[in-house]
C-alpha positions in Angstrom: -14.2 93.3 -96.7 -18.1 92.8 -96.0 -19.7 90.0 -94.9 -22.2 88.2 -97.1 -26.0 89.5 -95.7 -27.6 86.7 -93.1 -30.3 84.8 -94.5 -32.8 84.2 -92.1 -35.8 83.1 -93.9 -37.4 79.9 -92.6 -35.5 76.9 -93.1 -32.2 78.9 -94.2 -28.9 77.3 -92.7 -28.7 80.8 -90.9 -31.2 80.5 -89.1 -31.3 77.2 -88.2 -27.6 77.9 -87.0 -28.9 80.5 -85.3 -32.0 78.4 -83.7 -29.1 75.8 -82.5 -26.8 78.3 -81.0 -29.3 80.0 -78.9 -30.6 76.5 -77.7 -26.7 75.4 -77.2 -26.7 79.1 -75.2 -29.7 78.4 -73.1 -28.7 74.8 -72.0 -25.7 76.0 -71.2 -26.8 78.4 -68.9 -29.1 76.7 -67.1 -26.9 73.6 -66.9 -24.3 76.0 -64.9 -26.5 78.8 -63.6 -24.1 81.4 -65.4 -24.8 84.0 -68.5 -24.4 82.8 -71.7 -21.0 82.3 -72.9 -19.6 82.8 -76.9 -19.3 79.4 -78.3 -21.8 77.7 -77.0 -22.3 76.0 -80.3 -18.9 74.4 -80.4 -19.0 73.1 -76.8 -22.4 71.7 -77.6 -21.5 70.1 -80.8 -18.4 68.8 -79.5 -19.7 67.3 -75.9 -22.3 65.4 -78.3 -19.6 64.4 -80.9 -17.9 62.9 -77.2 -21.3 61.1 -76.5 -22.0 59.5 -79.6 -17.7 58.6 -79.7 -18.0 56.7 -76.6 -21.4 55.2 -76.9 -20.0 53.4 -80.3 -16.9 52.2 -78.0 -19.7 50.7 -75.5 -22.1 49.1 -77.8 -18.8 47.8 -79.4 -17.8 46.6 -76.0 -17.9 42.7 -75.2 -18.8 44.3 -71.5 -21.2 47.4 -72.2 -23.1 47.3 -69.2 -19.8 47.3 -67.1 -18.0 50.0 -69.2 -21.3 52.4 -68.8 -20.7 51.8 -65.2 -17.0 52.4 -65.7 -18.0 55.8 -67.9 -20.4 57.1 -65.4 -17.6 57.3 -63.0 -15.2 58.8 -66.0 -17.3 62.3 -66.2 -15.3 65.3 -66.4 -15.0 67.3 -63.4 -14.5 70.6 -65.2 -17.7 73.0 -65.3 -19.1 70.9 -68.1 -19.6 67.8 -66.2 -23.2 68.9 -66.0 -23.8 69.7 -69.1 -22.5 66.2 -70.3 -24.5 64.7 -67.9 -27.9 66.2 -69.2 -27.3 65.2 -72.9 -26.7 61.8 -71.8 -30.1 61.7 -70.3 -31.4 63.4 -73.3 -29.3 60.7 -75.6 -30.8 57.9 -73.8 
């Protein structure tokens, strides 16, 4: 019925959680110019997961300098585009 009480003593997986979401929120935000949106988290942790997926395909490429240029010109054109494009800069 009740949820267990949040832990958020330094170093606890609450707050660390916590600590990522907000960054998640903030990037977000200032990636899009917009208010910060509920699941934040999951769009960040998922648009890296998409990162590190297609950097493995590159570096496994016989071609990876001409499948970066191929994947710059791949970005998504939905309201995320930006915020793909920063981690990328941030990956790299």
């Amino acid at each position: 019925m009740f949820s267990k009480p949040k832990d958020y003593s330094k170093g606890s997986p609450d707050m660390v959680n916590m600590l990522e979401a907000n960054e998640a929120r903030t990037e977000e935000s200032a990636t899009m110019n917009s208010r910060w949106a509920p699941g934040a988290l999951r769009r960040h942790k998922r648009a890296v997961k998409k990162l590190a997926k297609q950097e493995k395909a590159i570096a496994k490429s016989s071609t990876p300098d001409l499948d970066r240029m191929l994947a710059k010109h791949n970005e998504p054109t939905t309201r995320l585009g930006k915020a793909y494009k920063r981690l990328r800069e941030k990956m790299s």
